[in-house]
Structure formats: C-alpha cells, structure tokens
C-alpha atoms as an extended CHARMM CRD file, in Angstrom:
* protein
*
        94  EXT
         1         1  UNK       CA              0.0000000000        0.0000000000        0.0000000000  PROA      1               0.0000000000
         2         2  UNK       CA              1.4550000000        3.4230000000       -0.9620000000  PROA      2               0.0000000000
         3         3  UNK       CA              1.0330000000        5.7610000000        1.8820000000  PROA      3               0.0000000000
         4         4  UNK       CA              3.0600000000        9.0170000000        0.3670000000  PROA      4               0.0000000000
         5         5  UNK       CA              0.7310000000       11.6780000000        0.6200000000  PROA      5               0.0000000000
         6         6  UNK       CA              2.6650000000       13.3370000000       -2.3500000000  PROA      6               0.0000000000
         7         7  UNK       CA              2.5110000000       10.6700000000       -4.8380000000  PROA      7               0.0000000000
         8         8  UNK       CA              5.0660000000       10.8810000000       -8.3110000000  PROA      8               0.0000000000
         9         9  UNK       CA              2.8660000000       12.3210000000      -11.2170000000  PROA      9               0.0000000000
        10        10  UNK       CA              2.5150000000        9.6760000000      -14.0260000000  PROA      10              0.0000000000
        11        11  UNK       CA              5.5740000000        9.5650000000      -16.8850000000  PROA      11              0.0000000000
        12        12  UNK       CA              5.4780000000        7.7710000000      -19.7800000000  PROA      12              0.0000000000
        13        13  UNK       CA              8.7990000000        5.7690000000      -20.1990000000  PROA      13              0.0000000000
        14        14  UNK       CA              7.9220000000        4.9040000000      -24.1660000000  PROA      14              0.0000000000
        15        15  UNK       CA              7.6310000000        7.8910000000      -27.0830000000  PROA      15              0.0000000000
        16        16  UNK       CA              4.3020000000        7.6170000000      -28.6720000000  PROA      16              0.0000000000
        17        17  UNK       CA              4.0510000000        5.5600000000      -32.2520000000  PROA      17              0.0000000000
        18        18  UNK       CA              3.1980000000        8.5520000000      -34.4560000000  PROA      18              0.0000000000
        19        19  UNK       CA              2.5590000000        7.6690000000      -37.9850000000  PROA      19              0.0000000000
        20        20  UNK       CA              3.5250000000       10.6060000000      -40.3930000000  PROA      20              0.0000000000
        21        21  UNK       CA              2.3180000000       12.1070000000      -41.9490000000  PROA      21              0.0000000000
        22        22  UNK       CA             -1.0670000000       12.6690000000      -40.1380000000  PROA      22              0.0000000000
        23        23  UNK       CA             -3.6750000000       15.3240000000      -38.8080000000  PROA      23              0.0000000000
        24        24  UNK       CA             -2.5510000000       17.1480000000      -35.6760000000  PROA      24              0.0000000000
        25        25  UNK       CA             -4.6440000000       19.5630000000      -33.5690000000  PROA      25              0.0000000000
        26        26  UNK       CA             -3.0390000000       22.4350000000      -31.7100000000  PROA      26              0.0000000000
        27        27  UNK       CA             -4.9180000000       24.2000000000      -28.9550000000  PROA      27              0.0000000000
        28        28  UNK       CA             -3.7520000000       27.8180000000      -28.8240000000  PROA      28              0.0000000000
        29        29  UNK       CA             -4.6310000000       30.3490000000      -26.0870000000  PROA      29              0.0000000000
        30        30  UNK       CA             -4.1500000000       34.2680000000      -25.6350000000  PROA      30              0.0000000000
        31        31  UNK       CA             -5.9010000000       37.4090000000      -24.8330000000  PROA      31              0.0000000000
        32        32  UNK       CA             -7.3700000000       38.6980000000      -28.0650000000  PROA      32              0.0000000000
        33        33  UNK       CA             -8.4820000000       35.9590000000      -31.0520000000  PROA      33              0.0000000000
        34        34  UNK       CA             -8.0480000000       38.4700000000      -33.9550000000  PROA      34              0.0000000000
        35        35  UNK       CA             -4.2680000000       38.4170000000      -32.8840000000  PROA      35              0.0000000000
        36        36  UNK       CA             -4.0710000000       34.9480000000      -32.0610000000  PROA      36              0.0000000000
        37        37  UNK       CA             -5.7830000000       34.1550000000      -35.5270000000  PROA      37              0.0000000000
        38        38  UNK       CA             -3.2530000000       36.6120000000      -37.1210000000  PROA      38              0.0000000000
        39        39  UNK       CA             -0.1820000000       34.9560000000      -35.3050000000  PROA      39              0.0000000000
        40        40  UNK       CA             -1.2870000000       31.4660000000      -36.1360000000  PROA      40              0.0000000000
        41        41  UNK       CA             -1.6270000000       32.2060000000      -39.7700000000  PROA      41              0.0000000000
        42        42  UNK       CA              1.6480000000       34.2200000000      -39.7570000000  PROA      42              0.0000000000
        43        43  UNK       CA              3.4640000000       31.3110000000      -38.3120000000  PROA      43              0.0000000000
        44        44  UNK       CA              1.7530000000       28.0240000000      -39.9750000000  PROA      44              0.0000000000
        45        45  UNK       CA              0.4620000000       29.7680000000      -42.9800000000  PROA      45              0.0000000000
        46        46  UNK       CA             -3.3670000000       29.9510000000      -44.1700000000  PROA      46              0.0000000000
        47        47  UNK       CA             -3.3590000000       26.9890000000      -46.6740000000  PROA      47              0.0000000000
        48        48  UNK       CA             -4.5550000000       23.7030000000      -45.7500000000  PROA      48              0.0000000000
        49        49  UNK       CA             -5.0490000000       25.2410000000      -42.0250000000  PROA      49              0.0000000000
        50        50  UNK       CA             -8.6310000000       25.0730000000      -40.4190000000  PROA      50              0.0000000000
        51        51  UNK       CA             -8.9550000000       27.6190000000      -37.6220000000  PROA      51              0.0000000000
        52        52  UNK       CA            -11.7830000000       27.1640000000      -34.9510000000  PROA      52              0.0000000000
        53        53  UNK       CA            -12.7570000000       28.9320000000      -32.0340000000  PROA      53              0.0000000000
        54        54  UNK       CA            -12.7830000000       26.9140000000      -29.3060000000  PROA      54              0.0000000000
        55        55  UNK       CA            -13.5750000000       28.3120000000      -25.9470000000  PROA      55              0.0000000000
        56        56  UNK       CA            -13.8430000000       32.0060000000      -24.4440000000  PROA      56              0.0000000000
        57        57  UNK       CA            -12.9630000000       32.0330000000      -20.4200000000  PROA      57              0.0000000000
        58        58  UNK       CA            -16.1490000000       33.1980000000      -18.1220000000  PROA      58              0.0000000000
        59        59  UNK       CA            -14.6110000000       36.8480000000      -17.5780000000  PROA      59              0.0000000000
        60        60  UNK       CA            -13.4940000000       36.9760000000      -21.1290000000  PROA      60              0.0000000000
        61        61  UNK       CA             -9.5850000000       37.5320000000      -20.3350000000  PROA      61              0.0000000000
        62        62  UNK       CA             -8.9500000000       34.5270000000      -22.3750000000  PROA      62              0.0000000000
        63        63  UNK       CA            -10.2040000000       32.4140000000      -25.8520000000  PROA      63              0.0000000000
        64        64  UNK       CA             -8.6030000000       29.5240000000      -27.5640000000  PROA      64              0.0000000000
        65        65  UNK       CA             -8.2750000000       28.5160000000      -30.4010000000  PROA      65              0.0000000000
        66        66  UNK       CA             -8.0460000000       24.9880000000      -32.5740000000  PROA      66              0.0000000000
        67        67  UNK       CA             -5.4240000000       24.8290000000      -34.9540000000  PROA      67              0.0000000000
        68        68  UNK       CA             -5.8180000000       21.3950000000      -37.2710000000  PROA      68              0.0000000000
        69        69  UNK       CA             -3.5760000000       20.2710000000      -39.8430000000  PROA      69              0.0000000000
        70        70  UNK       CA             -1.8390000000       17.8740000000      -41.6580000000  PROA      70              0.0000000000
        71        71  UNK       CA              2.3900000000       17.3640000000      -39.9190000000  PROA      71              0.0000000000
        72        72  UNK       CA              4.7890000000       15.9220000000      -42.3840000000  PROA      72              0.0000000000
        73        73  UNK       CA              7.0530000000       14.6880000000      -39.6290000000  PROA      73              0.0000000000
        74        74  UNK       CA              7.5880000000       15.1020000000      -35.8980000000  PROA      74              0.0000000000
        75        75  UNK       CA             10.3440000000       17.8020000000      -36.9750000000  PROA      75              0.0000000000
        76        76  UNK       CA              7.9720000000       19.9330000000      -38.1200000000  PROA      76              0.0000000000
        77        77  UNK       CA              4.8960000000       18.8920000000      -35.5700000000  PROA      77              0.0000000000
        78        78  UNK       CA              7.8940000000       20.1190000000      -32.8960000000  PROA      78              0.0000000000
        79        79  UNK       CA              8.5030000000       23.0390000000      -34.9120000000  PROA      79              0.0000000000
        80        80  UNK       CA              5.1910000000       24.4300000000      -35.2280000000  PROA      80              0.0000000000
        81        81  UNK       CA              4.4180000000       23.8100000000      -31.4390000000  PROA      81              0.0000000000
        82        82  UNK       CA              7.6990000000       25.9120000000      -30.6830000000  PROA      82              0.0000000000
        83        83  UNK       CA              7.0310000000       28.9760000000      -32.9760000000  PROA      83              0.0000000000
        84        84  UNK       CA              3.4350000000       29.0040000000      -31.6670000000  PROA      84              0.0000000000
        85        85  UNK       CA              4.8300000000       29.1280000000      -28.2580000000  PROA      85              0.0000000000
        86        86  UNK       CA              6.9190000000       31.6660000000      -28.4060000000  PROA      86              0.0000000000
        87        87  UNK       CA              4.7020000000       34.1120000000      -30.4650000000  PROA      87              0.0000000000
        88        88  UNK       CA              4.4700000000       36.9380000000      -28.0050000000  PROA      88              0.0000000000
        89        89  UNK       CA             -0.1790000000       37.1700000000      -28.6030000000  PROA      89              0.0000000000
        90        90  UNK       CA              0.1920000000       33.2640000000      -27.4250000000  PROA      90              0.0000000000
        91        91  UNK       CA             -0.0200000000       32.6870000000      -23.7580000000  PROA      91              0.0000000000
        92        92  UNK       CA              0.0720000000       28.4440000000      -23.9670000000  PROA      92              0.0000000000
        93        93  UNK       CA             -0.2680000000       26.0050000000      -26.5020000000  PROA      93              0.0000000000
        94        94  UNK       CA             -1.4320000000       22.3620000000      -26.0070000000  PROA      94              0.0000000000
C-alpha cells in the first residue's frame, strides 16, 4: 500500500508511435483571437489550415483557439508547437 501523501505524477517511459504524416490539432490560447488568428496564420500559414474557435474564459480575459492540420514529420509537428509558443499574442499552446 502506498502511503506518500505526495505521490510521483505519471511519466510515460515509451515515445508515442506517431505515424507521419497525419492530422494534428493544436490548442492555442491568448488574450485577443483576432491576434491569435493573425499569429497562427503568420506562423503556420493559411493553406490547408482550419482555424476554430474553441472556448472564451467566463470573464473573457482569455479564448482559444483549434489549430488542425496535416504534420509531415515530428520535426515539423515540434517546430510548429515551438514557434506558436513563443509568439508573443500566445499565452500556452497544447
């Protein structure tokens, strides 16, 4: 019986089997979701991109964003994630 009241969060020891290419959904969240649509389409381009709103937080501080499309390779799923990330209208991307 484990009795730590602090147990170690769950890591997986194996890299996912991730057939390329394939679709791949980013979730993207900021402040403002002209900008963020702007940003996205600056950074990933605005061919063979589909762009849906997702969710708006209850005070309205925050929206996200879905970001699907089709990754060649996990260099360029990593990539994308990355650029998104540090785009200074994106808060976090999932």
């Amino acid at each position: 019986m484990n009795l730590d009241p602090f147990p170690k969060p769950f890591t997986c020891k194996e890299k996912p089997d991730i057939k390329y290419p394939c679709p791949w959904l980013y979730k993207v969240i900021g402040t403002d979701e002209d900008t963020l649509r702007k940003a996205i389409e600056t950074i990933l381009g605005k061919e063979d991109l589909l762009i849906t709103k997702s969710h708006t937080s209850s005070g309205g501080k925050y929206c996200s964003l879905n970001v699907e499309l089709v990754v060649e390779d996990e260099k360029s799923r990593l990539r994308n994630y990355n650029n998104l990330k540090n785009h200074a209208a994106v808060k976090v991307v999932l």
